[in-house]
N, CA, C and O atoms as CSV, one atom per row, in Angstrom:
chain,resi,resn,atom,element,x,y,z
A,1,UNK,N,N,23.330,6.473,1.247
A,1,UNK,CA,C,22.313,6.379,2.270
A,1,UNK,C,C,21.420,7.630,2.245
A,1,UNK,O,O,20.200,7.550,2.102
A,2,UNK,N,N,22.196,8.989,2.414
A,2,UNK,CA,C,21.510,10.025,2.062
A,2,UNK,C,C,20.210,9.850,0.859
A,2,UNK,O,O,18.986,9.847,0.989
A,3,UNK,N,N,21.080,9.715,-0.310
A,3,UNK,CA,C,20.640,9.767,-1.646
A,3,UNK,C,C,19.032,8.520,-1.763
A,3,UNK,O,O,18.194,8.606,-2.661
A,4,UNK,N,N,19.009,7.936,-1.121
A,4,UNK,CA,C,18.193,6.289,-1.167
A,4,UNK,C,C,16.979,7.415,0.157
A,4,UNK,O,O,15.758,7.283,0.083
A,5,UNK,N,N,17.450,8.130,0.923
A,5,UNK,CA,C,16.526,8.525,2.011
A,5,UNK,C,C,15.581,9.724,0.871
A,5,UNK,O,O,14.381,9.550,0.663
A,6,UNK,N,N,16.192,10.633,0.377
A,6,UNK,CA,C,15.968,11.214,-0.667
A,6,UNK,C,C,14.747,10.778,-1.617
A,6,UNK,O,O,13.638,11.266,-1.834
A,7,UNK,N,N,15.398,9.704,-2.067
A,7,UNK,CA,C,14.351,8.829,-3.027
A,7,UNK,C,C,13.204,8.571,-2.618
A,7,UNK,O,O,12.197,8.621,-3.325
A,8,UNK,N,N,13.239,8.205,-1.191
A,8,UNK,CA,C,12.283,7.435,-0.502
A,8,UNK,C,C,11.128,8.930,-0.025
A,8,UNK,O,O,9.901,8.831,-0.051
A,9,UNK,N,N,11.847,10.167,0.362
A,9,UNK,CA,C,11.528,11.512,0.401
A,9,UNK,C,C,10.855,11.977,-1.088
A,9,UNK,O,O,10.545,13.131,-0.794
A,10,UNK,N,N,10.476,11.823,-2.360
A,10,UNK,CA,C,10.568,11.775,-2.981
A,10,UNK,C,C,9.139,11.035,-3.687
A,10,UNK,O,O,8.157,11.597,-4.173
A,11,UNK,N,N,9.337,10.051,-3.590
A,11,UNK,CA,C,8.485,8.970,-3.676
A,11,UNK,C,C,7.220,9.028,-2.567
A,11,UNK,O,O,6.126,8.561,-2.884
A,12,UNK,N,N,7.387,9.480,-1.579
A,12,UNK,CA,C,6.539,10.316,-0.494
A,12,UNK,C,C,5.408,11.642,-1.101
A,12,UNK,O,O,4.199,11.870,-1.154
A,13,UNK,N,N,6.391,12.123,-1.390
A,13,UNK,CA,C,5.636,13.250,-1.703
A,13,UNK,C,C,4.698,13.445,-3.185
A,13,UNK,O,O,3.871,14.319,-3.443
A,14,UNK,N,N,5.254,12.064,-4.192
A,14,UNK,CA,C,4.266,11.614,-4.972
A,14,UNK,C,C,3.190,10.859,-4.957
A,14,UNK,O,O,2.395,10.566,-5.850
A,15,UNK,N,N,3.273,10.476,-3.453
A,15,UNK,CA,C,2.017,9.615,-3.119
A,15,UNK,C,C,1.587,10.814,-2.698
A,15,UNK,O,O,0.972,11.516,-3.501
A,16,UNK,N,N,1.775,11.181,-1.641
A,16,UNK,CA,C,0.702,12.675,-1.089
A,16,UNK,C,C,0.019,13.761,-2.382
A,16,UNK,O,O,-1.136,14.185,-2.329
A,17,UNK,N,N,0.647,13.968,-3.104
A,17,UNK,CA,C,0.137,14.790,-3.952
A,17,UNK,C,C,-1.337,14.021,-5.118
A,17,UNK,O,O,-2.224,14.528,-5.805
A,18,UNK,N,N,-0.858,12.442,-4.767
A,18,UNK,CA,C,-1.410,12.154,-6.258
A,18,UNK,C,C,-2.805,11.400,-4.932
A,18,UNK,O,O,-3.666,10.547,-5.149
A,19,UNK,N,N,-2.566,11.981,-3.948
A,19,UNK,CA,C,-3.523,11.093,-3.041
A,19,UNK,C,C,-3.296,9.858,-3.046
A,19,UNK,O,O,-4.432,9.412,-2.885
A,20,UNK,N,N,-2.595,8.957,-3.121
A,20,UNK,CA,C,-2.233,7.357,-3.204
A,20,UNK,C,C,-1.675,6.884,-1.586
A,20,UNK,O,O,-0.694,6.184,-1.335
A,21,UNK,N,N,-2.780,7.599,-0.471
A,21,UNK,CA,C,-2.208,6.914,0.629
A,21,UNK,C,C,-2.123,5.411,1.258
A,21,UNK,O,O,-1.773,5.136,2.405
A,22,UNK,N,N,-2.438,4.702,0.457
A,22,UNK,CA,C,-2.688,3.422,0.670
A,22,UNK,C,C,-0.810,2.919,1.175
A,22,UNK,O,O,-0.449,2.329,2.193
A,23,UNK,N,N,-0.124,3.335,0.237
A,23,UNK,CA,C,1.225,3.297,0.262
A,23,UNK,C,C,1.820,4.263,1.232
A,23,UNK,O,O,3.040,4.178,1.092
A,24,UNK,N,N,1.605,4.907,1.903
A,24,UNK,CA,C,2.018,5.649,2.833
A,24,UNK,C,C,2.313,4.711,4.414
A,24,UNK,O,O,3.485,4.933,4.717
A,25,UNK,N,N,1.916,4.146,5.052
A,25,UNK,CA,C,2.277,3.557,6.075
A,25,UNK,C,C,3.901,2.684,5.750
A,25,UNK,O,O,4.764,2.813,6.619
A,26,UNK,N,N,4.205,1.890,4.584
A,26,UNK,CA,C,4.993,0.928,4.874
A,26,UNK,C,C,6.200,2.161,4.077
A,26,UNK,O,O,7.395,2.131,4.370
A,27,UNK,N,N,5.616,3.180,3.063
A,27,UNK,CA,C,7.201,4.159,3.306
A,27,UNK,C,C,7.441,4.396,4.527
A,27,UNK,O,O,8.594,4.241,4.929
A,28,UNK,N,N,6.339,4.862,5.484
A,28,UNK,CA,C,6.763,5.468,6.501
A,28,UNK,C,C,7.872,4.784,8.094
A,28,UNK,O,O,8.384,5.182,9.140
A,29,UNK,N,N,7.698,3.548,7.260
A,29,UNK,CA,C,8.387,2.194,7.752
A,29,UNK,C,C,9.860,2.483,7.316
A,29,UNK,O,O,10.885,2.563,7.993
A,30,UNK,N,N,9.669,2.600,6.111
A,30,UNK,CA,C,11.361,2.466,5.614
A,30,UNK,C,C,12.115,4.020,5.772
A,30,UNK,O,O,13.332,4.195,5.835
A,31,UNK,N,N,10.983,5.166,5.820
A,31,UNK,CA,C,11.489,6.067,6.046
A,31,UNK,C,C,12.808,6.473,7.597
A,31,UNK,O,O,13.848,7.121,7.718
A,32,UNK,N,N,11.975,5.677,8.434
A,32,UNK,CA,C,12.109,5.474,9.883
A,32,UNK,C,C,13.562,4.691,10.104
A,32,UNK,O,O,14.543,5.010,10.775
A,33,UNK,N,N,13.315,3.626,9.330
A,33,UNK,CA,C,14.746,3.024,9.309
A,33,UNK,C,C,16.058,3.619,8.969
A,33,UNK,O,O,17.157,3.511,9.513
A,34,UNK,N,N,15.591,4.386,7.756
A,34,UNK,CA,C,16.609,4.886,6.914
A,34,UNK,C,C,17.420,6.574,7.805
A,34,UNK,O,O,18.590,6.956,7.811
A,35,UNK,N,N,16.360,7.095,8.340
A,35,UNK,CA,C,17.101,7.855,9.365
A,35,UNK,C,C,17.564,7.525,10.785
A,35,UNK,O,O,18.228,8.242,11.533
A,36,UNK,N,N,17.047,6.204,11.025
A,36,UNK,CA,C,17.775,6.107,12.383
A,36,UNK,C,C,19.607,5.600,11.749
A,36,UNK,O,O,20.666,5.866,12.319
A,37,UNK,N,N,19.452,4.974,10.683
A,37,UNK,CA,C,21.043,4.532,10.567
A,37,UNK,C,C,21.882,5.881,9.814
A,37,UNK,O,O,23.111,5.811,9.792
A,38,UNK,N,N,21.199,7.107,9.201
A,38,UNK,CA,C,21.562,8.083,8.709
A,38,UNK,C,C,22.260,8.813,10.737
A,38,UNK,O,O,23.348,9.169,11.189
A,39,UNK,N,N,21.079,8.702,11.197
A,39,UNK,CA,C,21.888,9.243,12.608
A,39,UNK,C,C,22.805,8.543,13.393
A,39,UNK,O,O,23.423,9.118,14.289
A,40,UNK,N,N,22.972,7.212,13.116
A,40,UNK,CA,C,23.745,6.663,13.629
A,40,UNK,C,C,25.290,6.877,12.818
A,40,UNK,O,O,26.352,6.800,13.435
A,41,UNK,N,N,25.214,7.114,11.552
A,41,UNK,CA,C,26.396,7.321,11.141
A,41,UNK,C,C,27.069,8.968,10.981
A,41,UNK,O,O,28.188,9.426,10.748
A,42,UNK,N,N,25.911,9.451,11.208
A,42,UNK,CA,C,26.341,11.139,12.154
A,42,UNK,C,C,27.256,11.022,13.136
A,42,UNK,O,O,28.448,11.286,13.297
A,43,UNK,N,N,26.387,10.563,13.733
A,43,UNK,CA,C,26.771,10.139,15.520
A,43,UNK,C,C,28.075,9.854,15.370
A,43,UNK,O,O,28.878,10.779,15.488
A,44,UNK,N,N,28.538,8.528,15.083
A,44,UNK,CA,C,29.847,8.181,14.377
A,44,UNK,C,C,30.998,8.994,13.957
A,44,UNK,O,O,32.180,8.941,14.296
A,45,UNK,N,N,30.179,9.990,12.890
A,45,UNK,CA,C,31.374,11.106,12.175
A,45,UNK,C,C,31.754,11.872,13.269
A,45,UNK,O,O,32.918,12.165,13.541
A,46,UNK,N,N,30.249,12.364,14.222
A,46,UNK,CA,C,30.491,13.385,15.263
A,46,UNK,C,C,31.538,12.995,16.097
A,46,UNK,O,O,32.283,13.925,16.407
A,47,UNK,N,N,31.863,11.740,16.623
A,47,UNK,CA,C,32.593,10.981,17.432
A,47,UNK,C,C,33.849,11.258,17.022
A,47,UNK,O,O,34.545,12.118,17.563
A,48,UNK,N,N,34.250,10.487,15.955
A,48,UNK,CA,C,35.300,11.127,14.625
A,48,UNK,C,C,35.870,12.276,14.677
A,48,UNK,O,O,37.094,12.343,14.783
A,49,UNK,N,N,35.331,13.045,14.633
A,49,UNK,CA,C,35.620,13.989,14.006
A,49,UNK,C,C,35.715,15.101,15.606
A,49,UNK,O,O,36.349,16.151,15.502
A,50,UNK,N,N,35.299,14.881,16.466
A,50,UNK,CA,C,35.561,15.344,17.626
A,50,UNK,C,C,37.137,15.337,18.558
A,50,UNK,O,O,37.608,16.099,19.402
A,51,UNK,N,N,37.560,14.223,17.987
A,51,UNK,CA,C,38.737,13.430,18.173
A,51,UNK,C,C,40.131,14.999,17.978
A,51,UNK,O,O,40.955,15.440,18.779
A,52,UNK,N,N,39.755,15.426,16.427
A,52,UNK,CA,C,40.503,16.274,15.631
A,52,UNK,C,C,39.831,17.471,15.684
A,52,UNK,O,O,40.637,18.335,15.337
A,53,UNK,N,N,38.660,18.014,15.968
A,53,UNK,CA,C,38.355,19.246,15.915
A,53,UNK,C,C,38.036,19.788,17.481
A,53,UNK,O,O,37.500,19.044,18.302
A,54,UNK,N,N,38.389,21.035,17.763
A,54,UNK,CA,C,37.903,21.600,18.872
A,54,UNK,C,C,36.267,22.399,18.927
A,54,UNK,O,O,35.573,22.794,19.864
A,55,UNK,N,N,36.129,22.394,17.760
A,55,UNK,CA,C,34.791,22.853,17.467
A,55,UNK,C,C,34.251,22.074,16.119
A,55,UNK,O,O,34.902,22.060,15.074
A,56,UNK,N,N,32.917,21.400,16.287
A,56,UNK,CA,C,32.416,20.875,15.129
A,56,UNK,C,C,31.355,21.579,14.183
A,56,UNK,O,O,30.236,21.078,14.079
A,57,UNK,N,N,31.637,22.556,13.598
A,57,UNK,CA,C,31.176,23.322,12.516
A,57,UNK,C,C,31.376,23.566,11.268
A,57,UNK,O,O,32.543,23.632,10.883
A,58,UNK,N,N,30.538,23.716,10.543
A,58,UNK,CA,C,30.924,23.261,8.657
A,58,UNK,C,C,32.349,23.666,8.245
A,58,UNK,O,O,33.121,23.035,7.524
A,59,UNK,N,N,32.586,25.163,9.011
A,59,UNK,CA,C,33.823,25.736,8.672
A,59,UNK,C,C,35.418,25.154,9.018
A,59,UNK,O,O,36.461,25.318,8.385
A,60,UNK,N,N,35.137,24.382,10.335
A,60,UNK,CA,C,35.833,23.649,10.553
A,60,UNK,C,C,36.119,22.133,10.131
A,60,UNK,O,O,37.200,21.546,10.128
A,61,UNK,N,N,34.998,21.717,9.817
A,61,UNK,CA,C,35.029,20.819,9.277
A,61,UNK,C,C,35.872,20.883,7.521
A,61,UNK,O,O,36.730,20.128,7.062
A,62,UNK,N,N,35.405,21.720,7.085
A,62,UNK,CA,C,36.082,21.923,5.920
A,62,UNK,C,C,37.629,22.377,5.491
A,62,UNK,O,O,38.140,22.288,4.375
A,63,UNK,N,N,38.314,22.976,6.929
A,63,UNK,CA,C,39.327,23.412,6.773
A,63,UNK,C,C,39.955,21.952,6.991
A,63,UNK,O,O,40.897,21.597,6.282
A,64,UNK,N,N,39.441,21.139,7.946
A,64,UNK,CA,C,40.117,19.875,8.330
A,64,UNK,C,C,39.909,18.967,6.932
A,64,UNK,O,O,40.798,18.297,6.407
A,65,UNK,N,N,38.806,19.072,6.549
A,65,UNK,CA,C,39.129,18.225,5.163
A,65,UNK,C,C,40.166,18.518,4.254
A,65,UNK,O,O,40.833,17.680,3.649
A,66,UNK,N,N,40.264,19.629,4.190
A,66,UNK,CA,C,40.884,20.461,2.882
A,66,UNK,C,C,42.481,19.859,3.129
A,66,UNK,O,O,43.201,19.253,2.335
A,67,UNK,N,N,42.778,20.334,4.758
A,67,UNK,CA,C,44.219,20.003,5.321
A,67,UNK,C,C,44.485,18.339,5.411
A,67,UNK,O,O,45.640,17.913,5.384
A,68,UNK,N,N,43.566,17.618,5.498
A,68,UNK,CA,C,43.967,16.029,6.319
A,68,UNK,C,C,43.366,15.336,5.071
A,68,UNK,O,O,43.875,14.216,5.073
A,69,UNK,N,N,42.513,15.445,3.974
A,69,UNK,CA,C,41.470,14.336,3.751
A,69,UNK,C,C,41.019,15.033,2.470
A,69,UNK,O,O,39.814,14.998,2.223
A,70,UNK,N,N,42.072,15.842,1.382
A,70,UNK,CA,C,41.786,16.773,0.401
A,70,UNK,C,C,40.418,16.272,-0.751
A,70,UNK,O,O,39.648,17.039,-1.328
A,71,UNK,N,N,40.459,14.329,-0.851
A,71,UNK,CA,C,39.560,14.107,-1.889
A,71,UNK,C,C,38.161,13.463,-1.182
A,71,UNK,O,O,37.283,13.021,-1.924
A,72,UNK,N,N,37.956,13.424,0.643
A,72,UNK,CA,C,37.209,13.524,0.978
A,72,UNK,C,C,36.383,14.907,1.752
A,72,UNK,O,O,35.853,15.121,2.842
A,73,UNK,N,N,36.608,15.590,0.608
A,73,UNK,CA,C,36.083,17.379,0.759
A,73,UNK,C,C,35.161,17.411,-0.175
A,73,UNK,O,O,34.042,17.687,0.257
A,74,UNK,N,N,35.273,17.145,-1.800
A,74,UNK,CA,C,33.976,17.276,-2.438
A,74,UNK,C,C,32.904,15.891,-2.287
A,74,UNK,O,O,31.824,15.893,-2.877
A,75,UNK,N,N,33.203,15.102,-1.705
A,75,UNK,CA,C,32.464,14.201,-1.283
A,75,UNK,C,C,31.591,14.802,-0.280
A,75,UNK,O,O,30.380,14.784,-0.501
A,76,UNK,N,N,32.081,15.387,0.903
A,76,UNK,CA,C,31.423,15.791,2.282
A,76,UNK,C,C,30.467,16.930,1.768
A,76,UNK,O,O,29.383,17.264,2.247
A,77,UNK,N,N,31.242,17.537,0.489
A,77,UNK,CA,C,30.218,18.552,0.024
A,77,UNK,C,C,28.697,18.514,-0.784
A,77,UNK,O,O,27.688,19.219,-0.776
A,78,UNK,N,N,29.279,16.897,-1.688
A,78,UNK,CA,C,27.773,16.532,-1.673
A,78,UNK,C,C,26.802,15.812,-0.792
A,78,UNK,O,O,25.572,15.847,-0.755
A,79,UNK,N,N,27.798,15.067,-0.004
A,79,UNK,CA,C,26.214,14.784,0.734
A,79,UNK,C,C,25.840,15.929,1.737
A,79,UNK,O,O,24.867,15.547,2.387
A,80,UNK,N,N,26.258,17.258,2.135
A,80,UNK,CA,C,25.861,18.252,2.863
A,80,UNK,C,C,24.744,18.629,1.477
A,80,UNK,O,O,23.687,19.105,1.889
A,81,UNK,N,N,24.808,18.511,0.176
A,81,UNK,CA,C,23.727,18.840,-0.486
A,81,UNK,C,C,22.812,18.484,-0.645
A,81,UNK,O,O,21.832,19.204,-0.835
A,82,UNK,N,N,22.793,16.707,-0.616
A,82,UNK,CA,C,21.816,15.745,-0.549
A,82,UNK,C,C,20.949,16.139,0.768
A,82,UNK,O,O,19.775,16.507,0.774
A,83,UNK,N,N,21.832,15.968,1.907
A,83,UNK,CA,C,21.328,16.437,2.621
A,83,UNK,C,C,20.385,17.555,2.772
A,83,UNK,O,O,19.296,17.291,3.282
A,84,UNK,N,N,20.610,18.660,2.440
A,84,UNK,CA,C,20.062,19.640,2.383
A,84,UNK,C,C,18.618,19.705,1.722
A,84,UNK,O,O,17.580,20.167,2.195
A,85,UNK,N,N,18.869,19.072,0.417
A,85,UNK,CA,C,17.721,18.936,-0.426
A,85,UNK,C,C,16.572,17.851,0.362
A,85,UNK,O,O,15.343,17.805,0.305
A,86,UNK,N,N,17.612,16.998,1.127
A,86,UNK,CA,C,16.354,15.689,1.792
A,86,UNK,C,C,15.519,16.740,2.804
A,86,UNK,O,O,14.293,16.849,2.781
A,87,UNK,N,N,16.282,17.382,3.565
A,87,UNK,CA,C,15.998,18.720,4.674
A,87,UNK,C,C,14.748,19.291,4.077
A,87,UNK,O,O,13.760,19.163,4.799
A,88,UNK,N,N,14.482,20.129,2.478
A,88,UNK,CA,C,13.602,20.570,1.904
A,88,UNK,C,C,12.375,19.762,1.661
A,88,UNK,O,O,11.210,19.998,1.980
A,89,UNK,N,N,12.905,18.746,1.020
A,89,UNK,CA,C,11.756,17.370,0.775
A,89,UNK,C,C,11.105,17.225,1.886
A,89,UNK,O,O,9.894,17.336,1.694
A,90,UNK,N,N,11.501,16.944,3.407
A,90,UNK,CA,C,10.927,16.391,4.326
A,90,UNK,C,C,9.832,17.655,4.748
A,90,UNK,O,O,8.722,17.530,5.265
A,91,UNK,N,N,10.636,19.070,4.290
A,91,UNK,CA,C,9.725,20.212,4.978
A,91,UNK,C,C,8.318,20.203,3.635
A,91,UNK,O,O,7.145,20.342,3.983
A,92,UNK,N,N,8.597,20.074,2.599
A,92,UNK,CA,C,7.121,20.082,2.162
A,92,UNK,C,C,6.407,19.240,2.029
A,92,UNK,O,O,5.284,19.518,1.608
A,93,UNK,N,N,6.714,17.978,2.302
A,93,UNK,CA,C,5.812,16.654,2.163
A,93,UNK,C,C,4.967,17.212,4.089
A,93,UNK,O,O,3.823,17.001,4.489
A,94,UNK,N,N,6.111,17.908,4.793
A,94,UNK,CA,C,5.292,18.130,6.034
A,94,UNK,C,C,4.434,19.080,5.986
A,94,UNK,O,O,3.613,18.865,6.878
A,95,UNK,N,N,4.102,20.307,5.249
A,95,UNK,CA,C,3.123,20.941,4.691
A,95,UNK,C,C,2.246,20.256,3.854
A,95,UNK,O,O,1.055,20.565,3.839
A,96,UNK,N,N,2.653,19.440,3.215
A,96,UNK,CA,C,1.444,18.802,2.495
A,96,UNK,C,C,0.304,17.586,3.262
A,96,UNK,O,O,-0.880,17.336,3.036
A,97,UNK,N,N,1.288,17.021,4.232
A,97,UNK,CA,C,0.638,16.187,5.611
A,97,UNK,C,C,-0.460,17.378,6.013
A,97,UNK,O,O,-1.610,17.172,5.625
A,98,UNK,N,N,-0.239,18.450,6.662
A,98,UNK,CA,C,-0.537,19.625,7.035
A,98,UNK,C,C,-1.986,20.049,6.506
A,98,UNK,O,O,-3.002,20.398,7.108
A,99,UNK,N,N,-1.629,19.852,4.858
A,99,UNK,CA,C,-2.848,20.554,4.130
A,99,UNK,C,C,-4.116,19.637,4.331
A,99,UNK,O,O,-5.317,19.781,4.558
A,100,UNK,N,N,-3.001,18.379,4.080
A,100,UNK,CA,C,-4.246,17.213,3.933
A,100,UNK,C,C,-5.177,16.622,5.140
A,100,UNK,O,O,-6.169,15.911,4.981
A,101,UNK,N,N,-4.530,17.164,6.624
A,101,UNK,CA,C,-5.098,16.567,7.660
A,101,UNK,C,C,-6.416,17.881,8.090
A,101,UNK,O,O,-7.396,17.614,8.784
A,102,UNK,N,N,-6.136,19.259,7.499
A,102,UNK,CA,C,-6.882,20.167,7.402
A,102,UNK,C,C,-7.849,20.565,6.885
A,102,UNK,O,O,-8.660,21.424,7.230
A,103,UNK,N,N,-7.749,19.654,5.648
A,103,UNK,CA,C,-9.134,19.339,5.056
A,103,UNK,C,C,-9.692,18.099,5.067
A,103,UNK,O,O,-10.555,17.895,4.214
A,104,UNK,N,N,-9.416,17.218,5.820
A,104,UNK,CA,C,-9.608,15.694,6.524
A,104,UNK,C,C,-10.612,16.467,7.397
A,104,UNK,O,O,-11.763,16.099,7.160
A,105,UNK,N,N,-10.530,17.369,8.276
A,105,UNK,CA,C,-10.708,17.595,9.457
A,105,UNK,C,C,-12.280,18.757,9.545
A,105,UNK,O,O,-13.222,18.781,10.337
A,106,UNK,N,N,-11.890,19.726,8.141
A,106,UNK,CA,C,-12.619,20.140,8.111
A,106,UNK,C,C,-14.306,19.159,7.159
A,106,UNK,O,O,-15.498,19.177,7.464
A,107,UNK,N,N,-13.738,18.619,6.283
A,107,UNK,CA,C,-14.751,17.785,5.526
A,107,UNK,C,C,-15.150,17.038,6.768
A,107,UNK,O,O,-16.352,16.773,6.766
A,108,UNK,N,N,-14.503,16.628,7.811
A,108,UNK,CA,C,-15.386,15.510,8.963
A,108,UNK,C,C,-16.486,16.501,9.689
A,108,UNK,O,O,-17.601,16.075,9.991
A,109,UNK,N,N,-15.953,18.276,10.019
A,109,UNK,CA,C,-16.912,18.857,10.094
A,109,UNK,C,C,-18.191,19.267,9.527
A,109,UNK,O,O,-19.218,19.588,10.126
A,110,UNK,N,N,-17.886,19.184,7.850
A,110,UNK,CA,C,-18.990,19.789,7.202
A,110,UNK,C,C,-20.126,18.122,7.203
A,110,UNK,O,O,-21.340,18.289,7.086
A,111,UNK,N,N,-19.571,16.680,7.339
A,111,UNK,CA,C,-20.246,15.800,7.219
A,111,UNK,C,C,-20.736,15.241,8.899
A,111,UNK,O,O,-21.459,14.308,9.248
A,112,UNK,N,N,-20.185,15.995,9.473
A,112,UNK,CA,C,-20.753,15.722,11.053
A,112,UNK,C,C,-21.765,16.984,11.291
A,112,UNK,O,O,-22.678,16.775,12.090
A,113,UNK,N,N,-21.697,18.209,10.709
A,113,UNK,CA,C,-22.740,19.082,11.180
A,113,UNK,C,C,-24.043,18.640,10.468
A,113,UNK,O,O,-25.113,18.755,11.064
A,114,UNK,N,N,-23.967,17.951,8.746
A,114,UNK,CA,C,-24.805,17.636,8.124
A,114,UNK,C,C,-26.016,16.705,8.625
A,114,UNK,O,O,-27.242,16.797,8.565
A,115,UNK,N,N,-24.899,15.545,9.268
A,115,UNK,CA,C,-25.496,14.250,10.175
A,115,UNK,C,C,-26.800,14.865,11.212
A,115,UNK,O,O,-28.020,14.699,11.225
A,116,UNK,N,N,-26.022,15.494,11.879
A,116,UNK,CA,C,-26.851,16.301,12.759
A,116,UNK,C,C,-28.020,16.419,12.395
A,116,UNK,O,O,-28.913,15.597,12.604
A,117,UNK,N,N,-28.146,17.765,11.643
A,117,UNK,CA,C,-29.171,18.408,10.931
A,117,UNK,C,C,-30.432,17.400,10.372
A,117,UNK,O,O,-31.615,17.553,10.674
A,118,UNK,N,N,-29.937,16.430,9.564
A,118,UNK,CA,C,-30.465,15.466,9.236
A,118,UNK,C,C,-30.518,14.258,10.078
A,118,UNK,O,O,-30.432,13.124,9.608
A,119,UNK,N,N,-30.639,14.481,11.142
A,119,UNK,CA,C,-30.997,13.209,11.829
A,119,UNK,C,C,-32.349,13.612,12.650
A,119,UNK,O,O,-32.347,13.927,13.840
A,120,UNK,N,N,-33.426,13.553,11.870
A,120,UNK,CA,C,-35.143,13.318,11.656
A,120,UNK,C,C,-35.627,12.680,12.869
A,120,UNK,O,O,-36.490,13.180,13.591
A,121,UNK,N,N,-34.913,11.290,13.128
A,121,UNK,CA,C,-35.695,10.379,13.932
A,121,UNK,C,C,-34.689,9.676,15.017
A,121,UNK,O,O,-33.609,9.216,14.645
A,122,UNK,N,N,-35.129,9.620,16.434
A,122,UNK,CA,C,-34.674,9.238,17.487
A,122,UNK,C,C,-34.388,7.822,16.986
A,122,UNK,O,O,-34.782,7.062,16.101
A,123,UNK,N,N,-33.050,7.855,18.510
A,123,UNK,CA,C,-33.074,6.022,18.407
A,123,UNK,C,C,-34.659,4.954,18.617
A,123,UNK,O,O,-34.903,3.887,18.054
A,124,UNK,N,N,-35.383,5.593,19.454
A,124,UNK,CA,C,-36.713,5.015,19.449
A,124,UNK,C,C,-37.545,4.656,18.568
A,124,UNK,O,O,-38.537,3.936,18.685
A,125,UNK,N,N,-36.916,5.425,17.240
A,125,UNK,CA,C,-37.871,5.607,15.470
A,125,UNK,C,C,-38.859,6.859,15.842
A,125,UNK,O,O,-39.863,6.905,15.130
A,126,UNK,N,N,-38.755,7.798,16.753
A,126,UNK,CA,C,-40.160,8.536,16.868
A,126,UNK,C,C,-39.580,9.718,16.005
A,126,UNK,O,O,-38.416,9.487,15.675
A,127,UNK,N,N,-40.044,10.858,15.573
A,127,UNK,CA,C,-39.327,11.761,15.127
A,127,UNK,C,C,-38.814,12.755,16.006
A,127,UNK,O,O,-39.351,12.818,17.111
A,128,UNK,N,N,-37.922,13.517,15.758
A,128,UNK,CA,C,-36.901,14.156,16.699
A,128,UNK,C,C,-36.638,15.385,16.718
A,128,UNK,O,O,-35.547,15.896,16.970
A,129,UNK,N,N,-38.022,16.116,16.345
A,129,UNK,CA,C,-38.638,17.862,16.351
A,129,UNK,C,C,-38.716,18.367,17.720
A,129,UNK,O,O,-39.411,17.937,18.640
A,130,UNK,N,N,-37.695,19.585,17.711
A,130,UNK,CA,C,-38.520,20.233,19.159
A,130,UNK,C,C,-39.885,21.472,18.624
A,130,UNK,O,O,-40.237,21.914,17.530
A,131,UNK,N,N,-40.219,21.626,19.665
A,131,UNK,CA,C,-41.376,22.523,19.208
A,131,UNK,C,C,-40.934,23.806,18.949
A,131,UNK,O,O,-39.953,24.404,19.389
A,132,UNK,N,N,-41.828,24.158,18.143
A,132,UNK,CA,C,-40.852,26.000,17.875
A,132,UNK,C,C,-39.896,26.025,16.970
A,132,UNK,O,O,-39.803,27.094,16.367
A,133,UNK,N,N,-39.028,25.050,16.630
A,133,UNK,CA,C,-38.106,24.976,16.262
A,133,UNK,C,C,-37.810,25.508,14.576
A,133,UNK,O,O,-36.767,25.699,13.950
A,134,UNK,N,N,-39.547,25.659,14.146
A,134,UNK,CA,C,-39.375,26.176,12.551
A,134,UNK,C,C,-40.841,26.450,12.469
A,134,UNK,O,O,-41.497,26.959,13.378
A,135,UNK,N,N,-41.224,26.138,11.507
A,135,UNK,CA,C,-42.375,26.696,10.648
A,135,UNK,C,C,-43.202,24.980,11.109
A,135,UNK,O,O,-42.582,23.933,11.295
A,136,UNK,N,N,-44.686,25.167,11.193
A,136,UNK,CA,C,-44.983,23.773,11.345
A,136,UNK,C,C,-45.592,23.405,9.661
A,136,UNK,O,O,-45.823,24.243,8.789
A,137,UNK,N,N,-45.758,21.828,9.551
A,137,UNK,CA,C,-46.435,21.472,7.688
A,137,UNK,C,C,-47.887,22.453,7.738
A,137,UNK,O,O,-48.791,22.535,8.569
A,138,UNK,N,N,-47.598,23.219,6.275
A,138,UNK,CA,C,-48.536,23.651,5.948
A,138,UNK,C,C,-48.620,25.357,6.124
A,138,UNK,O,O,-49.101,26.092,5.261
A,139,UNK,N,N,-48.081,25.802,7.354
A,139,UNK,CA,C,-47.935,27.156,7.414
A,139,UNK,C,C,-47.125,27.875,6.125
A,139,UNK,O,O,-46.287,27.358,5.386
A,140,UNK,N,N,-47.541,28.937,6.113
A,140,UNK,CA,C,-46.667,29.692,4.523
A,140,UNK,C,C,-45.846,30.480,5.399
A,140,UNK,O,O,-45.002,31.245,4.932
């Protein structure tokens, strides 16, 4: 489940980079899914595992594997890696959201101040000069 969220983390961040947002809404569909049942089976372990530990922390967690559950220890250890790495994935695809809504934002500025500037003629069609405002035709 980790590993498939990963992928999907992954596959994200090759659309963002290569600009291919067309595909971005329906990952962001499966992305959504894939961590609500990733937390639901947290939730679960937390439940679990609360049962047997007085404190739920990696260290404890690991001594309890090691003692109760010896060949589900390098298991727990990779998906704390998967994990980890999905943790990284999600933080730079969120910098790259970041970059891209920043220059979304600024290009809407440089093409909204342009509009402006260039907008010659009223809704009426008359032209849309104030006086003073420059040099009049013909002056050097």
């Amino acid at each position: 489940m980790v590993r498939s969220f990963s992928e999907l983390l992954k596959r994200e961040q090759g659309l963002l980079t290569e600009n291919s947002i067309d595909q971005l809404p329906e990952l962001a569909e499966k992305k959504s899914t894939h961590a609500l049942q990733i937390n639901e089976v947290a939730e679960g372990r937390r439940r679990l595992l609360q049962k047997s530990l007085p404190v739920l922390d990696s260290t404890a967690i690991q001594t309890w594997l090691t003692n109760n559950c010896p060949q589900g220890l390098a298991l727990w250890q990779e998906i704390r890696a998967m994990a980890e790495q999905a943790q990284l994935l999600n933080h730079i695809n969120g910098e790259l959201i970041q970059m891209k809504l920043r220059h979304n934002q600024q290009t809407l500025t440089v093409l909204s101040n342009a509009v402006n500037k260039a907008n010659l003629y009223g809704p009426d069609g008359q032209t849309d000069f104030a006086p003073g405002s420059g040099r009049s035709l013909g002056s050097v």
